[in-house]
py3Dmol code that shows the C-alpha trace and the ligand (Angstrom):
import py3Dmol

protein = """\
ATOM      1  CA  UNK A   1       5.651 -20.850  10.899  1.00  0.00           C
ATOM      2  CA  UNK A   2       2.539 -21.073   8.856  1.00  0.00           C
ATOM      3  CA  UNK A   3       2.927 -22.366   5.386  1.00  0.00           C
ATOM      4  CA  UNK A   4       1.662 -20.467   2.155  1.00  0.00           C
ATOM      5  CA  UNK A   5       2.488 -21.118  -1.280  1.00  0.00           C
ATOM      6  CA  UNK A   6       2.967 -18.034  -3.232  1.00  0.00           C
ATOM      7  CA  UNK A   7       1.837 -19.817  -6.592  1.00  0.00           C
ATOM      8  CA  UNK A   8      -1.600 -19.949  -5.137  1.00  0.00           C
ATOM      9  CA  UNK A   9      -2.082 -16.778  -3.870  1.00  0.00           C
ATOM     10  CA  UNK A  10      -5.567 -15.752  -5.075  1.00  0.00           C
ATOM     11  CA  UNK A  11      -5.356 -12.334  -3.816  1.00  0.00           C
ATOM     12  CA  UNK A  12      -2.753  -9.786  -2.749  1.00  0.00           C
ATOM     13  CA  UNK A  13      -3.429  -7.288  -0.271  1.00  0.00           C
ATOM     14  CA  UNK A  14      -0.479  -4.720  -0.869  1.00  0.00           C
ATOM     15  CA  UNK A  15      -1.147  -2.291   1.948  1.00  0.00           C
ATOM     16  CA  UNK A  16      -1.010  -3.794   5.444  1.00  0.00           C
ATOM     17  CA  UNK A  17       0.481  -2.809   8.901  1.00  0.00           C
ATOM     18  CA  UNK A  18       0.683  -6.082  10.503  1.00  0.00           C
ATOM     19  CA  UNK A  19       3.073  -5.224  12.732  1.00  0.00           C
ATOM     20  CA  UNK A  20       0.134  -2.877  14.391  1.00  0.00           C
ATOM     21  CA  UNK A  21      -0.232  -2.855  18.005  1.00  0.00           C
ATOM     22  CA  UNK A  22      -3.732  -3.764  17.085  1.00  0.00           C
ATOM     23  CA  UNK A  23      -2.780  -7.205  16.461  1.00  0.00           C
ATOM     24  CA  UNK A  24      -1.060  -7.973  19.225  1.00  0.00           C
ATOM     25  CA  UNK A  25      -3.402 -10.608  20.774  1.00  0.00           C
ATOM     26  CA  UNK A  26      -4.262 -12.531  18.126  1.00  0.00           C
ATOM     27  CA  UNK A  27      -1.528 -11.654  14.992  1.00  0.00           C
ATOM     28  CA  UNK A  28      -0.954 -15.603  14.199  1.00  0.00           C
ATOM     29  CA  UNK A  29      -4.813 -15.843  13.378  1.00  0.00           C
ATOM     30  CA  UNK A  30      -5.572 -12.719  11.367  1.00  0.00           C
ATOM     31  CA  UNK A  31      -2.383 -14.269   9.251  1.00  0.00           C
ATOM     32  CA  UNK A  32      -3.687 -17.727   9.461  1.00  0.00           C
ATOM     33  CA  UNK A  33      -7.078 -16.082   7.865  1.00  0.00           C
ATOM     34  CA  UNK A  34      -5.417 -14.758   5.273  1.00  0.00           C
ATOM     35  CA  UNK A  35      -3.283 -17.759   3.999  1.00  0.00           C
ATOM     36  CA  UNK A  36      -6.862 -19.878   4.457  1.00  0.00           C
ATOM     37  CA  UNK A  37      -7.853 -17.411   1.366  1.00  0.00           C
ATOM     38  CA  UNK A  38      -4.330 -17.524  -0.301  1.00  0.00           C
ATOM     39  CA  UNK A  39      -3.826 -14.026   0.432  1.00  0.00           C
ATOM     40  CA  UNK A  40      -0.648 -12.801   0.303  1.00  0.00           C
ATOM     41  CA  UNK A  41       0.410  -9.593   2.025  1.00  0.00           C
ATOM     42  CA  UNK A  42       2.795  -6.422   1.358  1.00  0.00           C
ATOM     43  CA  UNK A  43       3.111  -5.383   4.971  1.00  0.00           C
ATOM     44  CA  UNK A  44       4.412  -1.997   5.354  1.00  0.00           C
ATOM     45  CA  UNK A  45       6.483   0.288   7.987  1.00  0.00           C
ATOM     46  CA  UNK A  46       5.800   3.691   8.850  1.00  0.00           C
ATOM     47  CA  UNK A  47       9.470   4.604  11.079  1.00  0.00           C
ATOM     48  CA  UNK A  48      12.269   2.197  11.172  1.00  0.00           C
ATOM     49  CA  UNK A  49      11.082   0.219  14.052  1.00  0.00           C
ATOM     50  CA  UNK A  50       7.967  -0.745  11.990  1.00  0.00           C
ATOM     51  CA  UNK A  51       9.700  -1.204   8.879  1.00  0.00           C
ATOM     52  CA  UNK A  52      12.222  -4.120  10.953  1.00  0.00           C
ATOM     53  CA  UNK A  53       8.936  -5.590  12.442  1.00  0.00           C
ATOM     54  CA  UNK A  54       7.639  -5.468   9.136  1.00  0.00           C
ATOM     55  CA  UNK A  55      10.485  -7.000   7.360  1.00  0.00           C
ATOM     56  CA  UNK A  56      10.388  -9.780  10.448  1.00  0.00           C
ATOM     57  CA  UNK A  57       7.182 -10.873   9.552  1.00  0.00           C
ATOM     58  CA  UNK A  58       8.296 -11.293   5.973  1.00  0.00           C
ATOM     59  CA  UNK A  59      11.275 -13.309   6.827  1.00  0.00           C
ATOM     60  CA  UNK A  60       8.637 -15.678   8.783  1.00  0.00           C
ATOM     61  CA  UNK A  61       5.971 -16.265   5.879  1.00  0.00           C
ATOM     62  CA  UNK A  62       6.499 -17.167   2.747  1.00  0.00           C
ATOM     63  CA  UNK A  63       3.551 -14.971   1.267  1.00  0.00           C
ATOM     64  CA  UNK A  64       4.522 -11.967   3.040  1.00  0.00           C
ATOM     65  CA  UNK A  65       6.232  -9.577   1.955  1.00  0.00           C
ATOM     66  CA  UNK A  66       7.476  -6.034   3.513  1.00  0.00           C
ATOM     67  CA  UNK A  67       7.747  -2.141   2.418  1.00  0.00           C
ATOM     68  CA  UNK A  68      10.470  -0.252   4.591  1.00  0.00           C
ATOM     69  CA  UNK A  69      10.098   3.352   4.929  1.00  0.00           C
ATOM     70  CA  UNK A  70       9.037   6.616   6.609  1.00  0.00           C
ATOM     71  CA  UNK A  71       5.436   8.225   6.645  1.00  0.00           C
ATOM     72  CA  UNK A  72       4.893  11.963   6.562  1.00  0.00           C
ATOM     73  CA  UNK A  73       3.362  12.086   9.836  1.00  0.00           C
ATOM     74  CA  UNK A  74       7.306  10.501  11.167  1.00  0.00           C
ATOM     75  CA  UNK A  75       9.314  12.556   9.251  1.00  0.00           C
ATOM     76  CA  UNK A  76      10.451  14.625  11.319  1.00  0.00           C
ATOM     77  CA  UNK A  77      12.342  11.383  13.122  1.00  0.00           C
ATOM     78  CA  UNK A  78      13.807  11.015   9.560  1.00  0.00           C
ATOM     79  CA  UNK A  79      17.682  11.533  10.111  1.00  0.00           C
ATOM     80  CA  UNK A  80      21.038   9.775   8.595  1.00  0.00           C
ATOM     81  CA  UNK A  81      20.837   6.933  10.898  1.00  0.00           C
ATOM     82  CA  UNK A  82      17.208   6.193   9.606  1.00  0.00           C
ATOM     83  CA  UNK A  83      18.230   6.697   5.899  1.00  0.00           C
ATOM     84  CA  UNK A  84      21.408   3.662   6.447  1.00  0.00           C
ATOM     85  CA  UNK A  85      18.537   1.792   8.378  1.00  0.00           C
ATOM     86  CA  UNK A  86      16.054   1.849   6.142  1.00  0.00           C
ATOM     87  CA  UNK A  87      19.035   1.254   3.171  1.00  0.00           C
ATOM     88  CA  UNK A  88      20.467  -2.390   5.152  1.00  0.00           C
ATOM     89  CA  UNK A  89      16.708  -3.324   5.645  1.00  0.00           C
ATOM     90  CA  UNK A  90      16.134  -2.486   1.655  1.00  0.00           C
ATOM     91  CA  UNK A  91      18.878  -5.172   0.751  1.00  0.00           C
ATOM     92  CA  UNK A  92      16.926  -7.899   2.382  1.00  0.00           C
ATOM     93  CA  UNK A  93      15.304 -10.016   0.344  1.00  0.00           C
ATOM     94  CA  UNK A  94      11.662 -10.154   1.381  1.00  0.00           C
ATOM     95  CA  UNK A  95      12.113  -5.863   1.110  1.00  0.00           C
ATOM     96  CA  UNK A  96       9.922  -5.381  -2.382  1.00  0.00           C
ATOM     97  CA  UNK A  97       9.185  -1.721  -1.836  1.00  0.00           C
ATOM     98  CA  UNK A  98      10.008   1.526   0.251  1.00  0.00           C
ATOM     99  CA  UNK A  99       7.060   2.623   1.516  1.00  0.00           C
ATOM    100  CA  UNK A 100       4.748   4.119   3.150  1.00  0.00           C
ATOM    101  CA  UNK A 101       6.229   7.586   2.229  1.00  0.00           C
ATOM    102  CA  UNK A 102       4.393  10.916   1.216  1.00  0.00           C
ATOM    103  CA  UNK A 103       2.248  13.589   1.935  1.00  0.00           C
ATOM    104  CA  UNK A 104       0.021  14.126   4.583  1.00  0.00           C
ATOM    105  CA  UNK A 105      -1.320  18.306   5.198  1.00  0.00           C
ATOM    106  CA  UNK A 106      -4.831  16.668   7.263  1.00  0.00           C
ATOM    107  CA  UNK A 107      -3.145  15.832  10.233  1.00  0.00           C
ATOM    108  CA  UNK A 108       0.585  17.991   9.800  1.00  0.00           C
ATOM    109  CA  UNK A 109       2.126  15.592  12.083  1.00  0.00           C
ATOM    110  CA  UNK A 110       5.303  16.952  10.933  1.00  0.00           C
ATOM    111  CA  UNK A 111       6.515  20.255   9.190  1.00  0.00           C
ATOM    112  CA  UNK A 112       5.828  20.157   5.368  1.00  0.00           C
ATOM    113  CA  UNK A 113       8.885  21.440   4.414  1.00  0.00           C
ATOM    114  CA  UNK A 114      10.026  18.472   6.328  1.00  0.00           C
ATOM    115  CA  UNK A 115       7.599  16.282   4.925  1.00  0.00           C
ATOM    116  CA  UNK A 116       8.693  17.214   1.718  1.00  0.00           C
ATOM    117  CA  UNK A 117      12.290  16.641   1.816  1.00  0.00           C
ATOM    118  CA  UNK A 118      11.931  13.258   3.647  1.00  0.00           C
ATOM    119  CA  UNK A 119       9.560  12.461   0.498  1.00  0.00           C
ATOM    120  CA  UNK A 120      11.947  13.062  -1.848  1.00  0.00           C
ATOM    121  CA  UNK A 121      14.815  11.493   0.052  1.00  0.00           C
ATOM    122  CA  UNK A 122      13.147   8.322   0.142  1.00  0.00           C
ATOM    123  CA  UNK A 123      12.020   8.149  -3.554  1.00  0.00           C
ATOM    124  CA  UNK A 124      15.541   8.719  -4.878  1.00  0.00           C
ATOM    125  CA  UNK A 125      16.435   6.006  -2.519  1.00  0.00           C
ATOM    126  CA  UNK A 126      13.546   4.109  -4.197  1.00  0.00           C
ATOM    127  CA  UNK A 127      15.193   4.983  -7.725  1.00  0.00           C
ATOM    128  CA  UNK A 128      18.953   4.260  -6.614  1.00  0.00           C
ATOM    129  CA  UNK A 129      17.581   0.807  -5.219  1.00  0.00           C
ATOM    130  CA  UNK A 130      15.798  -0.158  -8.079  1.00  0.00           C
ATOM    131  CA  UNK A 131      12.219  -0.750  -5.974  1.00  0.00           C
ATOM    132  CA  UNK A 132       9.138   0.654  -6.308  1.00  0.00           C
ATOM    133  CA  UNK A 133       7.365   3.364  -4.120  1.00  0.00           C
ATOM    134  CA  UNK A 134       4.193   3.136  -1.618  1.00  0.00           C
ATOM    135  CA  UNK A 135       2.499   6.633  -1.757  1.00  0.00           C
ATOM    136  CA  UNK A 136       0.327   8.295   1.000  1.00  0.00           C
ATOM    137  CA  UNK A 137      -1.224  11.327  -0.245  1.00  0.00           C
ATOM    138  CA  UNK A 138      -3.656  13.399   1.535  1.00  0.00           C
ATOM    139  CA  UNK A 139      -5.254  16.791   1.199  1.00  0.00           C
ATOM    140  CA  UNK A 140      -1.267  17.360  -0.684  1.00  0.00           C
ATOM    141  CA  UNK A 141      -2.475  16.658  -3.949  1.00  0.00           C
ATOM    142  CA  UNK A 142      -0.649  20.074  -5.565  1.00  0.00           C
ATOM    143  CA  UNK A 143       2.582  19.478  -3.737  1.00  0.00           C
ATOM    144  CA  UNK A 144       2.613  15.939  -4.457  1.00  0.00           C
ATOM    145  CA  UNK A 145       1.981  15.996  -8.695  1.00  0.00           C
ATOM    146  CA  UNK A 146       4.526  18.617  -8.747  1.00  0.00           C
ATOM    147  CA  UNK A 147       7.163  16.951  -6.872  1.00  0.00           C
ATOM    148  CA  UNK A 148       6.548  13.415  -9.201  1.00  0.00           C
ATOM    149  CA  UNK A 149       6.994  15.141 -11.988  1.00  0.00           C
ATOM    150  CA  UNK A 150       9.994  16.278 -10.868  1.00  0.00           C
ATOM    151  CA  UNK A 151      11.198  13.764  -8.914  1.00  0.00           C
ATOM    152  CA  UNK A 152       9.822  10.815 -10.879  1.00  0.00           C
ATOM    153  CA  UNK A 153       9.747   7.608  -9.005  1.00  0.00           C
ATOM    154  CA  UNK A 154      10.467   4.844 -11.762  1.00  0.00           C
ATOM    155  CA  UNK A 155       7.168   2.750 -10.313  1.00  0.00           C
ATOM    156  CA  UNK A 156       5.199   3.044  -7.519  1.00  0.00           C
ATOM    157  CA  UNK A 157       1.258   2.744  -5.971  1.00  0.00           C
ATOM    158  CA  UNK A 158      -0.727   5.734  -4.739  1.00  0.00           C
ATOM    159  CA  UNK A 159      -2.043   4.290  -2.145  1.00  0.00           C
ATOM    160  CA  UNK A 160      -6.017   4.338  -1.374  1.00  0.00           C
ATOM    161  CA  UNK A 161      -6.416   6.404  -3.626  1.00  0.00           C
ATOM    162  CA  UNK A 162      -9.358   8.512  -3.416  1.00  0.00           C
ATOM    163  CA  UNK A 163      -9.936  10.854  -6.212  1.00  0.00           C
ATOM    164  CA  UNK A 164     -11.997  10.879  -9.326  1.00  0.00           C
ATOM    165  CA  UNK A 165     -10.782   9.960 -12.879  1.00  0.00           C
ATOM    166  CA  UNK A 166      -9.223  12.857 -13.665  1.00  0.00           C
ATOM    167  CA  UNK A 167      -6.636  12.326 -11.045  1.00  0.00           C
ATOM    168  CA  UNK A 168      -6.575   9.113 -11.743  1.00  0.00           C
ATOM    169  CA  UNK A 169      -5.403  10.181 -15.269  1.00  0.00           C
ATOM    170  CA  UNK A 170      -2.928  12.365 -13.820  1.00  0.00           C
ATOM    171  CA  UNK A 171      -1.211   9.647 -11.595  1.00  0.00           C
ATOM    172  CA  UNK A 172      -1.253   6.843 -14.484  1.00  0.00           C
ATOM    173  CA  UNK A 173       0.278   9.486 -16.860  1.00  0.00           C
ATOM    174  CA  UNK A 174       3.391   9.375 -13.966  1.00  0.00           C
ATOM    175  CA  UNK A 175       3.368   5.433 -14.763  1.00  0.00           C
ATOM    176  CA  UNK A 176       1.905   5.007 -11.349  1.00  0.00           C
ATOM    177  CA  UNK A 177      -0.756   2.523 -10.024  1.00  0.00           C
ATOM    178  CA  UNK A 178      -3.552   3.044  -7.829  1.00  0.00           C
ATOM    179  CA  UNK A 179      -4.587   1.336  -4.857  1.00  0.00           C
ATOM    180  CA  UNK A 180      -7.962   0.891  -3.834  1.00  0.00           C
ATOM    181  CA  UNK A 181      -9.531  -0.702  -0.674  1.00  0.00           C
ATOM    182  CA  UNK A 182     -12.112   0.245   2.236  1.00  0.00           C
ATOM    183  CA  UNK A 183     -13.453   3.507   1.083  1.00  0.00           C
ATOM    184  CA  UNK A 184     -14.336   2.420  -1.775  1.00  0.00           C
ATOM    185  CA  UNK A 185     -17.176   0.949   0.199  1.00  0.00           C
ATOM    186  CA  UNK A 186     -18.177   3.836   1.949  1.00  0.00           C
ATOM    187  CA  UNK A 187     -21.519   5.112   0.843  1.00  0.00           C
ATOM    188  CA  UNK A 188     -19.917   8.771   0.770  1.00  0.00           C
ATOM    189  CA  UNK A 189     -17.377   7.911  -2.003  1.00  0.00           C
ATOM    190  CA  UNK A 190     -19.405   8.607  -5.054  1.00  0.00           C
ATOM    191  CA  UNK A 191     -16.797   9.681  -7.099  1.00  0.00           C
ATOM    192  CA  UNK A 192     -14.271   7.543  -6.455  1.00  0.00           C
ATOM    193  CA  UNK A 193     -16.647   4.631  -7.615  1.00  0.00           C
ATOM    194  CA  UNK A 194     -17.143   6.530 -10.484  1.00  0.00           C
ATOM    195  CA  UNK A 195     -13.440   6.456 -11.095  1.00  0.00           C
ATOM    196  CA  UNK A 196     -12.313   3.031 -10.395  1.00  0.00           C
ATOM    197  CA  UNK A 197     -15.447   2.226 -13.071  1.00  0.00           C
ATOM    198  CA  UNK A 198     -13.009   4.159 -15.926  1.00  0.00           C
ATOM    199  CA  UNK A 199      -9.728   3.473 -14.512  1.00  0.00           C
ATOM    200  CA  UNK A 200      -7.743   0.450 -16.472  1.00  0.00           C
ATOM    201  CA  UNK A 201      -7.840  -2.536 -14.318  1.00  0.00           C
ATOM    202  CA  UNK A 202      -4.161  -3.289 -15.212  1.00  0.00           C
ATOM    203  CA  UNK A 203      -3.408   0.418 -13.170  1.00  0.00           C
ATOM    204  CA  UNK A 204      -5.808  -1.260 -10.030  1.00  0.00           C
ATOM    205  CA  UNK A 205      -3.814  -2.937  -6.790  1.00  0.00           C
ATOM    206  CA  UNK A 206      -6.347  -3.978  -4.112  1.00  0.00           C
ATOM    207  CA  UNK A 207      -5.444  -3.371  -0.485  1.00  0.00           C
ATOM    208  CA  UNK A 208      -6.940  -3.057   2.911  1.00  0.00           C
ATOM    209  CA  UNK A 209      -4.492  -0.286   4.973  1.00  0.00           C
ATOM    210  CA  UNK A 210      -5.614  -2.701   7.918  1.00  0.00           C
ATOM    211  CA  UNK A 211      -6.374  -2.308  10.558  1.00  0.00           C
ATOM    212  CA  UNK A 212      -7.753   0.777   9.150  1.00  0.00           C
ATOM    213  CA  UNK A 213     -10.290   1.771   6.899  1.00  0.00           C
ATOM    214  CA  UNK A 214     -12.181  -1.290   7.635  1.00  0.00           C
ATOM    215  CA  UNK A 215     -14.706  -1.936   4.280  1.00  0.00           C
ATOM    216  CA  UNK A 216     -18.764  -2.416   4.582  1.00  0.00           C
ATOM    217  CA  UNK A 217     -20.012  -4.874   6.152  1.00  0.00           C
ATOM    218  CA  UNK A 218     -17.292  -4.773   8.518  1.00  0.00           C
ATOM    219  CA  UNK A 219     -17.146  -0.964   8.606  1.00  0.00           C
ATOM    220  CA  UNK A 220     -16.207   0.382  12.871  1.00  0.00           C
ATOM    221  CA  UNK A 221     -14.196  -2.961  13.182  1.00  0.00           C
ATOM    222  CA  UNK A 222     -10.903  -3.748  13.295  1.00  0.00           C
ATOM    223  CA  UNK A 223     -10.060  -4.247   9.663  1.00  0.00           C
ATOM    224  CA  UNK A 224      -7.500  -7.590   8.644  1.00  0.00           C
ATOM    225  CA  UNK A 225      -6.252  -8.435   5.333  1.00  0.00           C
ATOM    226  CA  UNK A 226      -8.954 -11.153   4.698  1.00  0.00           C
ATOM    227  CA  UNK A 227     -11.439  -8.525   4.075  1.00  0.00           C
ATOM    228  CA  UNK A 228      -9.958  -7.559   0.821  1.00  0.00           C
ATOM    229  CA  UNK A 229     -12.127  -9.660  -1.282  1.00  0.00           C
ATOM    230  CA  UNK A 230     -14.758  -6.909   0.011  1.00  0.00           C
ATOM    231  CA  UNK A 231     -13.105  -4.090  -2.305  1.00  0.00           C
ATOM    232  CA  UNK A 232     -12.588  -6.762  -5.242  1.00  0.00           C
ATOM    233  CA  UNK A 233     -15.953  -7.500  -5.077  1.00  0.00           C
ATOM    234  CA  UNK A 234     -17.175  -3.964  -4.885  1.00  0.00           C
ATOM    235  CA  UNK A 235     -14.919  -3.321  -7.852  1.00  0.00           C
ATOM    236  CA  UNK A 236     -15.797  -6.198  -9.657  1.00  0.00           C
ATOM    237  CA  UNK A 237     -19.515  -5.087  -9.651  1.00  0.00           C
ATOM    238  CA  UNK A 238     -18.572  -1.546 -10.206  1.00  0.00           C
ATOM    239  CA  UNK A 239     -17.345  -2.751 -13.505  1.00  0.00           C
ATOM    240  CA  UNK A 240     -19.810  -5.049 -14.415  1.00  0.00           C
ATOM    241  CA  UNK A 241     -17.219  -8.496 -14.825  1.00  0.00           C
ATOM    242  CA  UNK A 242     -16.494 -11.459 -12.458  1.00  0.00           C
ATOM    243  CA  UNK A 243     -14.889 -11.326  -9.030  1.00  0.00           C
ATOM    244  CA  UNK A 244     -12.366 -13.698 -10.228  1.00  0.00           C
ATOM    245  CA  UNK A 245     -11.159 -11.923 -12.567  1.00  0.00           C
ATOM    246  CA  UNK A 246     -10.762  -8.472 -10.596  1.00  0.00           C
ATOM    247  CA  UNK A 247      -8.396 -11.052  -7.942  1.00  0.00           C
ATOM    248  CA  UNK A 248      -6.484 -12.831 -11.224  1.00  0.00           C
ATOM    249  CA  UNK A 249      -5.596  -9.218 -12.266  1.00  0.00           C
ATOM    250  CA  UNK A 250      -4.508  -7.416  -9.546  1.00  0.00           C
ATOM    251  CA  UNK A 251      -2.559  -9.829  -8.096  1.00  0.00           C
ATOM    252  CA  UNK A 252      -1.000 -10.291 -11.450  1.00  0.00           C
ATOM    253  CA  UNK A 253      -0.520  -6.588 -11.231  1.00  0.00           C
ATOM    254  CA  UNK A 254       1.078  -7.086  -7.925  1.00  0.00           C
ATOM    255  CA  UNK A 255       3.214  -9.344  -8.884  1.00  0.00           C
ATOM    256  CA  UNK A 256       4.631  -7.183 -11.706  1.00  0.00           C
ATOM    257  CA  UNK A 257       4.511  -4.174  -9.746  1.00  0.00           C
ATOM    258  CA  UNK A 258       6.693  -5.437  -6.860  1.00  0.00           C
ATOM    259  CA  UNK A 259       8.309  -8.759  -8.665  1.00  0.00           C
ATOM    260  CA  UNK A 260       7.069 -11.430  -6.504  1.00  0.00           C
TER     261      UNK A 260
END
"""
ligand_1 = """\
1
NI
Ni -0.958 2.735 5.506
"""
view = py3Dmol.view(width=600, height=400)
view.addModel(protein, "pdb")
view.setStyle({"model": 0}, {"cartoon": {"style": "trace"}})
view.addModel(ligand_1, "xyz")
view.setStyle({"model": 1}, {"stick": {}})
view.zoomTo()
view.show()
């Protein structure tokens, strides 16, 4: 076991699949990298297999901590036996969100009525369980502001979120946060940097969505939750004020969001 102490944590990257196949060579070190940084780490599932291996890697380190749930590209493997899965893992102690659950119409991996329902499944489970929601929303915008509004999770991240302030505005108005990582890098994202430079910083959660969506200057790598401190820094020159404090607030935000 590698030891972290969570009062130190400097950072808190609150989107990671560690559990990734990705990692299987060389998973010890990419965590060992992290905790060198005091970076803690929401690790999150995507099925119920992931969301055990997540929750197993929590149970192991201190400063991780795991989101059980099911994507929108798996829900159509979304059944009872998943929902009492995914409630048991919930009750575990390291469990501090159900996630990653949403929207996804780019790559329809599964029907969207079905996509839908799951959604909404999972974020009353979210409500009844008293724990906040990871959101994956993409090219579903429409679908997914009308079923928050009516479905209201009671808190909860949109994850990398992409879109400019007016969205932004939209999803704060639901009490939600946004999480920003990697693509806020990317030289194509104009207007989200022109968002995150208006968006409150106490509505900001930094993450990495490693091993994907790897930031610049690591951009076409394998991306690890030690690369955070890329997207703080690009935020903290976005909006013109130290590093430091862009990592004191967002892991305070953490913190709050997802009461560790
Ligand atoms: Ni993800």
């Amino acid at each position: 076991m590698l030891i972290s102490d969570s009062s130190k944590l400097v950072f808190i990257d609150t989107h990671a699949h560690l559990d990734s196949s990705d990692y299987n060579h060389d998973r010890a070190a990419v965590i060992a990298r992290a905790f060198a940084e005091n970076i803690g780490i929401i690790t999150v599932g995507v099925d119920l297999y992931s969301s055990r291996e997540a929750v197993r890697l929590a149970e192991r380190h201190r400063t991780i901590w795991a989101g059980v749930g099911v994507h929108p590209h798996d829900a159509k493997t979304f059944d009872e036996g998943v929902e009492r899965g995914l409630r048991e893992l919930a009750q575990k102690g390291k469990v501090v969100a159900i996630g990653e659950i949403g929207l996804d119409y780019y790559r329809d991996l599964s029907p969207r009525d079905t996509q839908r329902e799951v959604f909404i499944e999972q974020i009353e489970l979210a409500n009844e369980l008293e724990l906040p929601v990871i959101i994956h929303n993409r090219e579903s915008t429409k679908d997914m502001l009308g079923i928050l509004r009516k479905h209201r999770p009671k808190r909860g991240v949109i994850h990398s979120f992409l879109g400019d302030y007016a969205l932004a505005q939209e999803f704060i108005s639901l009490g939600l946060h946004l999480g920003i990582g990697g693509p806020l890098t990317f030289p194509k994202n104009e207007v989200l940097r022109a968002a995150v430079k208006e968006i409150p910083i106490d509505r900001i959660l930094v993450e990495t969505d490693c091993p994907y969506l790897t930031p610049v200057p690591h951009r076409g790598k394998r991306n690890e939750p030690a690369y955070v401190r890329y997207v703080v820094d690009e935020i903290a020159r976005l909006k013109g004020i130290p590093a430091a404090e862009v990592a004191a607030v967002t892991t305070e935000n953490a913190r709050q969001l997802f009461e560790i």
